[in-house]
TORKOLVEX-918558 format. One record per atom (N, C-alpha, C): residue in three letters; x, y, z. Coordinates in steps of 0.001 Angstrom, whole numbers, plus 500000, padded with zeros to 6 digits. Example, Ala and Ser with C-alpha at 12.3 -4.5 7.8 and 13.67 -1.06 7.14 Angstrom:
ALA513190494310507800
ALA512300495500507800
ALA513200496700507800
SER512850497750507080
SER513670498940507140
SER512900500030507870
END
This chain:
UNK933934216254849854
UNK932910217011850530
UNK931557216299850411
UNK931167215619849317
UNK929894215027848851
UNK929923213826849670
UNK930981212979849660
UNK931331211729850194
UNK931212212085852079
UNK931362213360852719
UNK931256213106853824
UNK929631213305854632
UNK929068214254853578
UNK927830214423853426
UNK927097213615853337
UNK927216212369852903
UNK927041211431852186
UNK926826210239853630
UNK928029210315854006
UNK928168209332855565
UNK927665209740856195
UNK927397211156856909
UNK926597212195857510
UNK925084211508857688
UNK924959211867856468
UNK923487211783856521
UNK923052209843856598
UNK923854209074855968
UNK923644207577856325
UNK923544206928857791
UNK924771207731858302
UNK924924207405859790
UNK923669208192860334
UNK923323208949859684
UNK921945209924861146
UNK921205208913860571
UNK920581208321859527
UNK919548207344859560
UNK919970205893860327
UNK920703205820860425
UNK921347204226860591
UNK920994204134862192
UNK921833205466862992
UNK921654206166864172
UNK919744206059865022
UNK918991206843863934
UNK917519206823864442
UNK917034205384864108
UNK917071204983863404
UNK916366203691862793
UNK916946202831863980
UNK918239202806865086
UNK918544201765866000
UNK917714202674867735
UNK917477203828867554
UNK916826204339868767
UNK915225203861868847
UNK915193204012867225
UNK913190203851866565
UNK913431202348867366
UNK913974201470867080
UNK913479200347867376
UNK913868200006869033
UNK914811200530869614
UNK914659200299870822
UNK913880200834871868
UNK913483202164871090
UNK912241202758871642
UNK910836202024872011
UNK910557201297870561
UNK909918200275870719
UNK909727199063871376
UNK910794198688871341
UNK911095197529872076
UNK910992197574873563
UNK911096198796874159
UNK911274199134875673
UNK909076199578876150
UNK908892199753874805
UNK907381199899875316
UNK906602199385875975
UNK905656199097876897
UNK905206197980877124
UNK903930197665876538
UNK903179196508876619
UNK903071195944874904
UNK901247195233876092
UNK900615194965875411
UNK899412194458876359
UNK899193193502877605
UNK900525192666876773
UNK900482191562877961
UNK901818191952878923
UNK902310192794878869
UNK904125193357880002
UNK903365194745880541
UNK903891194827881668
UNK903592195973882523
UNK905289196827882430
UNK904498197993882632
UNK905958198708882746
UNK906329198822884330
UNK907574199811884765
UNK908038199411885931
UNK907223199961887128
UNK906525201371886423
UNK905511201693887088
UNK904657201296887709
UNK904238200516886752
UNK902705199108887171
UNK902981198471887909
UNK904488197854887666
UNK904632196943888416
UNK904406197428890106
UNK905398198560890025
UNK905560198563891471
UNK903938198566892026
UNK902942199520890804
UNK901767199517891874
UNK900775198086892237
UNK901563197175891233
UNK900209196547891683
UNK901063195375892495
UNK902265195712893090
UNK903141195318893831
UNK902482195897895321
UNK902143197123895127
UNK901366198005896246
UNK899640197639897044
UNK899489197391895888
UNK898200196751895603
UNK897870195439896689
UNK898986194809896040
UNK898726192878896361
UNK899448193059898275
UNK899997194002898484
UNK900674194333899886
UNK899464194783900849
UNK898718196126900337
UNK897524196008900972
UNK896214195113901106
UNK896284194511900097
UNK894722193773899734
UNK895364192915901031
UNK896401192088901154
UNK896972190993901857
UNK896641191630903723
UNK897270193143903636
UNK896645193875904994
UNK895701193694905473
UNK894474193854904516
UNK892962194056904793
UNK892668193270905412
UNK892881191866903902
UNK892787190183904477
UNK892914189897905716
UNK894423190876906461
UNK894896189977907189
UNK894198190870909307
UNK893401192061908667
UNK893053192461909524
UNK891592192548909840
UNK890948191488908799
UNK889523191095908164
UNK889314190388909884
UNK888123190586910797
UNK887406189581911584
UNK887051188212911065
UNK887810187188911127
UNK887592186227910879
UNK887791185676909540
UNK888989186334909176
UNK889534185992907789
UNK891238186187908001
UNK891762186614909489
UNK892928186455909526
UNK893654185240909922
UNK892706184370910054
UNK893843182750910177
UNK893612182344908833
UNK892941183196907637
UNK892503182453906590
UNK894349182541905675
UNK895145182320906147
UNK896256182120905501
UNK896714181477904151
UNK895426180793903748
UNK895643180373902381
UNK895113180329900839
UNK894970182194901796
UNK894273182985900627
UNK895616183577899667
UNK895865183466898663
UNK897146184015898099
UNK896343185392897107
UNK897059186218896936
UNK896442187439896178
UNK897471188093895326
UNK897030187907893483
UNK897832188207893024
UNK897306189792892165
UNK897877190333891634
UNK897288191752891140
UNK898085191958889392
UNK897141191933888764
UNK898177192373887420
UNK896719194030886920
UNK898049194746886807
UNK897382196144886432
UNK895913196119886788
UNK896242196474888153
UNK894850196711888977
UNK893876195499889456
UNK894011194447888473
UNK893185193446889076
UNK893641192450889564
UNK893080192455890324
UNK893145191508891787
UNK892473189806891625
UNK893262189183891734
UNK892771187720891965
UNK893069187147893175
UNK891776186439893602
UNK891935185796895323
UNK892116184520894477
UNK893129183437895260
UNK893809182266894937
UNK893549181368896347
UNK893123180410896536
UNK893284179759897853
UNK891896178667898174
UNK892320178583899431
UNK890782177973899975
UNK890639178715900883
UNK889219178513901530
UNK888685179373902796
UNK887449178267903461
UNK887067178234904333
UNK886617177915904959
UNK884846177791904853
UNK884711178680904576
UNK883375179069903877
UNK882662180326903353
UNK881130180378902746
UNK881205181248901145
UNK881505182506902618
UNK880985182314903328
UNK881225183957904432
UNK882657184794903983
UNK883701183781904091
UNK884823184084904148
UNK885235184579902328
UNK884378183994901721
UNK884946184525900255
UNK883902185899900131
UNK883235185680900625
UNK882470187231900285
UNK883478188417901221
UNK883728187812902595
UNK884524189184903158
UNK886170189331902413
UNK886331188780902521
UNK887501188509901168
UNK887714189148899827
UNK886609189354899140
UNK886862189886898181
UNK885809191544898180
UNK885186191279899738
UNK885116193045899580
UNK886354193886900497
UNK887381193174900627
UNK888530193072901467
UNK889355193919900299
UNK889548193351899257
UNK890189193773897914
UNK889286194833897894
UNK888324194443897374
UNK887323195727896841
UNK887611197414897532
UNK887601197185898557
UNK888199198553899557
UNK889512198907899013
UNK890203198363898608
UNK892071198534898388
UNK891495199882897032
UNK892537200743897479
UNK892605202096896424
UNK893384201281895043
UNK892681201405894044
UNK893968201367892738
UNK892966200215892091
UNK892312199471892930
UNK891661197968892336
UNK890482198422891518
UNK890872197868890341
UNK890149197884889035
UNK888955196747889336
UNK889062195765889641
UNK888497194371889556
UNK888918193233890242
UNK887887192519890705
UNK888403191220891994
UNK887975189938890682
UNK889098189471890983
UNK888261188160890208
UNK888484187082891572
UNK887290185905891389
UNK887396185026892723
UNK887769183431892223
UNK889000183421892372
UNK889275181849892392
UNK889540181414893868
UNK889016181391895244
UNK888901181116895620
UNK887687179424895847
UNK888195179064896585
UNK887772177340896826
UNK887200177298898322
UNK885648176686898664
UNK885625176750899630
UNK885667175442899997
UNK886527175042901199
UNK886646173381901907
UNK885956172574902037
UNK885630171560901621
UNK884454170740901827
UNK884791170446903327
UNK883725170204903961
UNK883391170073905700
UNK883629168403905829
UNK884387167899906837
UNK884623166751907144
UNK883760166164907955
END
């Protein structure tokens, strides 16, 4: 009777102590987004790319790439000139959910 009591209670710790840690392990941690995030800033980088792409004179700008991690937005590319990086990143700026634009955008040197 003592002896099954005994396993009982070993196995319920043995049991939580493998949930405790996968619990953990499934968290997401500063630098991992969970699946949530993901999708939104999956949502995010779909519209900002819309805006871009319905911007006056920023829709042949095709080699603007736009990436989004939890809300913020980075413009990637070249453009043509600073006109085009300013409408560009108030292009993002309008998008619902955007925390922050950061601008790595490049403008072309003129031939």
């Amino acid at each position: 009777m003592l002896v099954n009591k005994l396993r009982f209670i070993i196995s319920t710790i043995f049991v939580s102590a493998i949930l405790a840690v996968a619990t953990v392990g499934c968290a997401p941690s500063a630098t991992s987004r969970s699946a949530g995030t993901t999708v939104d800033d999956a949502t995010i980088t779909a519209k900002v790319k819309t805006e871009i792409a319905k911007e006056q004179g920023l829709g042949e700008a095709l080699s603007i790439n736009v990436d989004t991690y939890k809300g913020v937005v980075a413009l990637n590319g070249f453009v043509d000139s600073q006109e085009q990086v300013t409408k560009a990143m108030n292009c993002a700026r309008r998008v619902g959910g955007v925390t922050d634009v950061k601008n790595n955008l490049t403008v072309k040197p003129k031939s």
